[in-house]
Backbone as CSV, one residue per row, in Angstrom:
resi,resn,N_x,N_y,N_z,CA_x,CA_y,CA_z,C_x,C_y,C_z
1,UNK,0.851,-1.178,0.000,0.000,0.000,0.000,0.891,1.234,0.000
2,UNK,0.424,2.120,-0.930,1.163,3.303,-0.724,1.115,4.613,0.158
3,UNK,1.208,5.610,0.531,1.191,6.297,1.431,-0.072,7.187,1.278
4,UNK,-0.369,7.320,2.118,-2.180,7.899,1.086,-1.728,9.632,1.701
5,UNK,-1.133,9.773,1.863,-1.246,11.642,1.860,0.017,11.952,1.832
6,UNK,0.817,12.945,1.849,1.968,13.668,2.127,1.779,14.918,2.775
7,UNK,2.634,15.125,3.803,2.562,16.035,4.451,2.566,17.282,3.825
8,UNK,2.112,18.431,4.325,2.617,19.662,3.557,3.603,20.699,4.929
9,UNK,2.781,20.389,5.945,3.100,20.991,7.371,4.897,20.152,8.127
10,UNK,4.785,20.530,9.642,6.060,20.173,9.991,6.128,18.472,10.140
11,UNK,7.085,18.555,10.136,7.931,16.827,9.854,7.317,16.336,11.100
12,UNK,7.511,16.601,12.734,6.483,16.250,13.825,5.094,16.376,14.068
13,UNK,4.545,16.274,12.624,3.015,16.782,12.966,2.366,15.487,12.490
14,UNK,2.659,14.343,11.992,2.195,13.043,12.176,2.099,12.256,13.321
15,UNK,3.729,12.502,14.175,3.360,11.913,15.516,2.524,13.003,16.759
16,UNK,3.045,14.104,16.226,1.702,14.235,16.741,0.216,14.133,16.635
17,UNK,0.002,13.947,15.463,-1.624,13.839,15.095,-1.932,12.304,15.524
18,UNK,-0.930,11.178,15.800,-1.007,9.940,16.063,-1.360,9.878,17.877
19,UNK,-0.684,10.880,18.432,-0.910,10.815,19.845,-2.082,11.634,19.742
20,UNK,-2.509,12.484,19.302,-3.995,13.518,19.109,-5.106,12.429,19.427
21,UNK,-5.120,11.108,17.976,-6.506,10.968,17.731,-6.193,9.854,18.812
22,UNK,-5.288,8.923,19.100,-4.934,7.784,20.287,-5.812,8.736,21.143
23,UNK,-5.003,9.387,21.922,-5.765,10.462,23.231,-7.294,10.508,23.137
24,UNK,-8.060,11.175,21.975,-9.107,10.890,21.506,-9.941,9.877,21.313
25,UNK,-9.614,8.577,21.090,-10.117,7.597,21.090,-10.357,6.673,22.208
26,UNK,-9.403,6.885,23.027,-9.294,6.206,24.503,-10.477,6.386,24.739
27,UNK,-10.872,7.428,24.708,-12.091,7.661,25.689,-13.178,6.561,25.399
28,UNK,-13.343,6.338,24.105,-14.158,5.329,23.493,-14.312,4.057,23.756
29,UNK,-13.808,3.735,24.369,-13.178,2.252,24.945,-14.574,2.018,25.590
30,UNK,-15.070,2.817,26.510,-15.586,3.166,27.444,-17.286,3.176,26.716
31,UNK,-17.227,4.560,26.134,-18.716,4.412,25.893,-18.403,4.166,24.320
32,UNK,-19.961,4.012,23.662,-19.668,4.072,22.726,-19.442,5.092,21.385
33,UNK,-18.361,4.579,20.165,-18.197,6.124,19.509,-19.225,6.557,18.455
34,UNK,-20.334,4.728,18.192,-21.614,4.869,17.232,-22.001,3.886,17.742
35,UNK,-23.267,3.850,18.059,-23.480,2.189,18.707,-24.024,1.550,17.362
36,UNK,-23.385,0.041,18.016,-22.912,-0.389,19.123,-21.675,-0.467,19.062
37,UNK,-20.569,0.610,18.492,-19.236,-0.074,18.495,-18.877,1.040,19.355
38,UNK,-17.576,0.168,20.535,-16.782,0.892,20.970,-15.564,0.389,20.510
39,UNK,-14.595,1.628,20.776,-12.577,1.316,20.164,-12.571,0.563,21.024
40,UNK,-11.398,-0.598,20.103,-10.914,-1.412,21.059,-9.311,-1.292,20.644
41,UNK,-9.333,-0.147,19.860,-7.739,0.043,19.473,-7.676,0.823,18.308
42,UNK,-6.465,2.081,18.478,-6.150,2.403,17.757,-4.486,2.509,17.416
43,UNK,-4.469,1.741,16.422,-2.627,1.119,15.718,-2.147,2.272,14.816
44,UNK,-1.053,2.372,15.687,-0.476,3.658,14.342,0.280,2.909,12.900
45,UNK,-0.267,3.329,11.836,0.926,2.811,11.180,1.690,4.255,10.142
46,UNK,2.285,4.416,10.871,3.631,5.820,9.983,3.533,5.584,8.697
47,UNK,3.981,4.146,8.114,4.630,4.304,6.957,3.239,4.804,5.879
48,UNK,1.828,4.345,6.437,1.136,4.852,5.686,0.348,6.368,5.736
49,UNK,1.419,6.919,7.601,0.579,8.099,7.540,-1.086,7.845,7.863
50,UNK,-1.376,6.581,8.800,-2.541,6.185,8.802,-2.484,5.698,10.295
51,UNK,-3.600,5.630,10.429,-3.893,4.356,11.756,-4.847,3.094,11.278
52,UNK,-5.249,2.309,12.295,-5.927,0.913,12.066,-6.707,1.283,13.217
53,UNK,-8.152,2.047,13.350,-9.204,1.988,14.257,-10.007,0.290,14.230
54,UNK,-9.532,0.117,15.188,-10.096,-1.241,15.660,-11.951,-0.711,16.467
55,UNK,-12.671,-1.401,16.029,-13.908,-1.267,16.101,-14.510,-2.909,16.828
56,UNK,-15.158,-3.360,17.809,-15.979,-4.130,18.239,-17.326,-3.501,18.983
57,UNK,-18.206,-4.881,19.271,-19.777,-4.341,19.214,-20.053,-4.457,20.751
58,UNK,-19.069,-3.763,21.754,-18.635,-4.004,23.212,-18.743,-4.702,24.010
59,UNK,-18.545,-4.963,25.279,-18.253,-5.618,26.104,-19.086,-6.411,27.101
60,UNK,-20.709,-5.803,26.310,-21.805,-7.216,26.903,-22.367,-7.859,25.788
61,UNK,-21.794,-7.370,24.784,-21.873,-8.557,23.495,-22.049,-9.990,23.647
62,UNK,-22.523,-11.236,23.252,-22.570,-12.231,23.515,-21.745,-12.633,22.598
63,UNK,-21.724,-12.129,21.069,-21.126,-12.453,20.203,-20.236,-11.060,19.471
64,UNK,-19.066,-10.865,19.946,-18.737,-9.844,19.534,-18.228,-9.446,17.862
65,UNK,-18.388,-8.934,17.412,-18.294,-8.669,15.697,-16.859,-7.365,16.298
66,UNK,-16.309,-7.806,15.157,-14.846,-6.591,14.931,-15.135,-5.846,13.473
67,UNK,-15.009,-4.707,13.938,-14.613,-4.083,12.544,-13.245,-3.274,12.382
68,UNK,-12.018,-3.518,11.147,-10.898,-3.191,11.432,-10.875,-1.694,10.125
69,UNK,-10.599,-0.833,10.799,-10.786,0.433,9.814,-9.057,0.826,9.295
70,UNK,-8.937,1.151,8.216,-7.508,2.131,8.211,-8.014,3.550,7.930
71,UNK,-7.582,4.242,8.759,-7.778,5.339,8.634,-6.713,6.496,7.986
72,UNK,-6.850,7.107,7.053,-5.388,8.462,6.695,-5.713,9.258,7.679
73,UNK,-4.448,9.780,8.150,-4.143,10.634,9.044,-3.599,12.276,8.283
74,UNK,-3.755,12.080,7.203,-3.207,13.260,5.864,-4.066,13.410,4.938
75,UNK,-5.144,14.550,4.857,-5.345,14.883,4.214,-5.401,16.514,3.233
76,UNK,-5.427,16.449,2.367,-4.954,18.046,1.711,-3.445,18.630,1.964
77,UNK,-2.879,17.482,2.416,-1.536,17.502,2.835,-1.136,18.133,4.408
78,UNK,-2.280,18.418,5.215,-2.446,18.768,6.664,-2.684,16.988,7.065
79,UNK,-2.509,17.301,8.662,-2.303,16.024,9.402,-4.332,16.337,9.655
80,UNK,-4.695,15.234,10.234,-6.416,15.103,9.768,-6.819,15.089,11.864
81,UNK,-6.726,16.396,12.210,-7.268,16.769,13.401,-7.971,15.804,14.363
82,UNK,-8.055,15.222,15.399,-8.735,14.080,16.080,-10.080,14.423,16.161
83,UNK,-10.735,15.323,15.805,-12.058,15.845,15.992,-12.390,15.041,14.640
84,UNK,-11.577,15.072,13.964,-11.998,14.811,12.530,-12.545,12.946,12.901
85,UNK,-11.461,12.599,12.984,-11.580,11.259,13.187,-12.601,10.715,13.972
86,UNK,-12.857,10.779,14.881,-14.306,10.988,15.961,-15.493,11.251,15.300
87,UNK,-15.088,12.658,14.257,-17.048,12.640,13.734,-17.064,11.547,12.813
88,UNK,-16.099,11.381,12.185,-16.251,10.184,11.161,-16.476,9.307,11.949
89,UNK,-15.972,8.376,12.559,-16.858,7.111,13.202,-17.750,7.310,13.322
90,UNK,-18.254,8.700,14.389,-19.832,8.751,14.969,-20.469,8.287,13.525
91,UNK,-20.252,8.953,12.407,-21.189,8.752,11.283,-21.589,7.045,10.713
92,UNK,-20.934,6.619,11.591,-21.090,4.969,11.808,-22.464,4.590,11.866
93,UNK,-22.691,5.152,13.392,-24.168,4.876,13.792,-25.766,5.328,12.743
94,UNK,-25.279,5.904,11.754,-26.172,7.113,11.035,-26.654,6.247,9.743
95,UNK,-25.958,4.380,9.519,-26.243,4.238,8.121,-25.612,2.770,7.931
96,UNK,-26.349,2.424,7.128,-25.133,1.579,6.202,-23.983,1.863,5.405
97,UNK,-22.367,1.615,5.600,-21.848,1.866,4.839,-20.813,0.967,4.471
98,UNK,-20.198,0.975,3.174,-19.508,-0.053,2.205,-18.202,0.335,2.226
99,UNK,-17.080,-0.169,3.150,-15.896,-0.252,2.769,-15.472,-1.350,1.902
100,UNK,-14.371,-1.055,0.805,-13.609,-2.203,0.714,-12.333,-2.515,1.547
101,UNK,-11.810,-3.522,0.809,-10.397,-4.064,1.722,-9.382,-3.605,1.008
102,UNK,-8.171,-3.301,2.261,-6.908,-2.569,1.676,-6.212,-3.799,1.520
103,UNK,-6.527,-5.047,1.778,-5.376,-5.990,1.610,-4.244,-6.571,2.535
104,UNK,-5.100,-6.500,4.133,-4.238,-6.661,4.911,-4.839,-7.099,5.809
105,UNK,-4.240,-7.890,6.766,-5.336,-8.534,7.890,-4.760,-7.945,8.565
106,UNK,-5.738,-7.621,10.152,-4.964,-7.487,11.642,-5.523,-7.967,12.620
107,UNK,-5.198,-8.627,13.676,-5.247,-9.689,14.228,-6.840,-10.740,13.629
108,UNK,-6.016,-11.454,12.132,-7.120,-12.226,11.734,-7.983,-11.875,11.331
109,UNK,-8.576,-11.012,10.933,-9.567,-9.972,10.154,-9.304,-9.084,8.932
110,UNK,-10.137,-8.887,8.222,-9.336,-8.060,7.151,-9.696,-6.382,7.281
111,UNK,-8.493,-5.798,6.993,-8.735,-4.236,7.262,-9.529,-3.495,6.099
112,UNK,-10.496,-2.443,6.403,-10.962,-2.342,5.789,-10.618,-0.267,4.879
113,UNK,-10.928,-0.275,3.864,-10.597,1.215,3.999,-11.593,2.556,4.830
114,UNK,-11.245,2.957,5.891,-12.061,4.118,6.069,-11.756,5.592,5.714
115,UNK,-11.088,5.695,4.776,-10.820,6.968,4.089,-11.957,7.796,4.018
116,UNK,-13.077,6.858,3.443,-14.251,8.013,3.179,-14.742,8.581,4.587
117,UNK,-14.097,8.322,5.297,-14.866,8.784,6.821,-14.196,9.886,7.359
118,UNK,-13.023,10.430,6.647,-12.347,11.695,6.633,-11.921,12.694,5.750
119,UNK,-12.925,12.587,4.766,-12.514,13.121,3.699,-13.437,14.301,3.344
120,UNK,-12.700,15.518,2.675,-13.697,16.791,2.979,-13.504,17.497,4.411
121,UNK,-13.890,18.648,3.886,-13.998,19.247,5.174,-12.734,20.760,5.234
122,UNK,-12.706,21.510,5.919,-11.816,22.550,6.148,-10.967,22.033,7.330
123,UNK,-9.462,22.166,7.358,-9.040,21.813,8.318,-8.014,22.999,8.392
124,UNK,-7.421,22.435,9.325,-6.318,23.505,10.098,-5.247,22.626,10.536
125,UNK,-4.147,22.727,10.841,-2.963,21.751,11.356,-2.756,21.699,12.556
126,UNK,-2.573,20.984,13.412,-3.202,20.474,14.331,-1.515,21.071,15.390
127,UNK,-0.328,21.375,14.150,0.886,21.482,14.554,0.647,23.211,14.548
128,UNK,-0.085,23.706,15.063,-0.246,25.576,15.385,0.194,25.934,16.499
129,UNK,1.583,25.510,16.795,1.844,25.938,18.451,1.467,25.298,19.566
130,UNK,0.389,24.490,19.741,-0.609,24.152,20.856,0.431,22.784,21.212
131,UNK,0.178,22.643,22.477,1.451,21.944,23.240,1.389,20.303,22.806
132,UNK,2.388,20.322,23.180,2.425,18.467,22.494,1.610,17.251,23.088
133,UNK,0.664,16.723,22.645,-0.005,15.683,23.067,0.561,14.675,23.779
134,UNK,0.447,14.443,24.598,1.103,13.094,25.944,0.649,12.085,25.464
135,UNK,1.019,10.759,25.956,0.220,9.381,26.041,1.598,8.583,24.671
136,UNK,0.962,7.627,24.778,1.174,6.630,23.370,0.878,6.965,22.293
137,UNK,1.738,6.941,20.944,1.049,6.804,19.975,-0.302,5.925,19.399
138,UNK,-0.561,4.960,20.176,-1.778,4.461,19.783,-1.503,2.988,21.042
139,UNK,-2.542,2.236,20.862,-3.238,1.501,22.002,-3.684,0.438,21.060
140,UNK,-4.464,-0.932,21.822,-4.834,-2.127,20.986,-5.105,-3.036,22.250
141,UNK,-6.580,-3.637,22.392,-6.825,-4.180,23.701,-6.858,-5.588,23.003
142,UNK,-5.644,-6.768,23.186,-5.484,-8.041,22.910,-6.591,-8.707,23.329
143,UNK,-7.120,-8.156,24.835,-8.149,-9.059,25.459,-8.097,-7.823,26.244
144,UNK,-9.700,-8.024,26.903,-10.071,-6.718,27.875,-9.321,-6.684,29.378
145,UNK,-8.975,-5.768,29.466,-8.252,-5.235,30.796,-6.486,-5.358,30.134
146,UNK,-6.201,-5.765,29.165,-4.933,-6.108,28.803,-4.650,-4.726,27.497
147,UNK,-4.391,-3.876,27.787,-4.208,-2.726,26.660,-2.517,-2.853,26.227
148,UNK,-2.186,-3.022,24.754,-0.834,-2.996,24.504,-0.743,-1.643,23.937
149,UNK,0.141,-0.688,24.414,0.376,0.497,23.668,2.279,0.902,22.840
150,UNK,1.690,1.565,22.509,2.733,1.738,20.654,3.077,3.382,20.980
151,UNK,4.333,3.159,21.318,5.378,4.148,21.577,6.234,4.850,20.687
């Protein structure tokens, strides 16, 4: 797969936009970000300038369903704001919608593209001075209560 955006902004504004939407998504774990799915992980992957939003149908599920998203983290050549990423899932709950596959499994599932879930829109760079985001670059719950995070 090739790199789905290029930066236009500073060279640290991917890892930071990687600790942005991580930070952002945590919260999701928790409730949900469209029901019925809550994050059960979000995987950075650099080389594509993307993440892997891990999606399941939570934690009193009897039968839990995964959905594995890749998400670009670059678009218009700006890094793609964590607000951004958030309304796009919410728009989960709002519909049926048709990803295809990028061609890659993660843990046993196939990833799917969620590009269209960030695409459009006015943005701003997320690298404007405002102080550097803490935490992990991204998170991934193997099994519940067991969170592996990506440094």
């Amino acid at each position: 797969m090739s790199v789905m955006g290029q930066l236009t902004c500073s060279e640290g504004c991917l890892a930071r936009a990687l600790r942005a939407v991580s930070a952002a998504l945590r919260h999701y774990t928790d409730t949900p970000v469209a029901r019925p799915y809550y994050v059960r992980g979000c995987v950075p992957e650099p080389q594509d300038a993307a993440v892997i939003v891990a999606l399941w149908t939570g934690p009193s599920a009897r039968e839990k369903s995964n959905l594995f998203l890749l998400v670009p983290l670059v678009s218009g050549g700006l890094a793609v704001p964590p607000w951004g990423v958030v309304a796009g899932l919410m728009r989960l709950g709002r519909g049926t919608h048709l990803f295809g596959s990028v061609g890659r499994r993660f843990d046993g599932k196939p990833v799917l593209d969620g590009s269209a879930l960030v695409e459009g829109g006015g943005r701003s760079c997320p690298c404007d001075g405002s102080p550097e985001p803490e935490g992990p670059l991204g998170f991934y719950f193997e099994r519940p209560g067991e969170p592996r995070h990506y440094s």
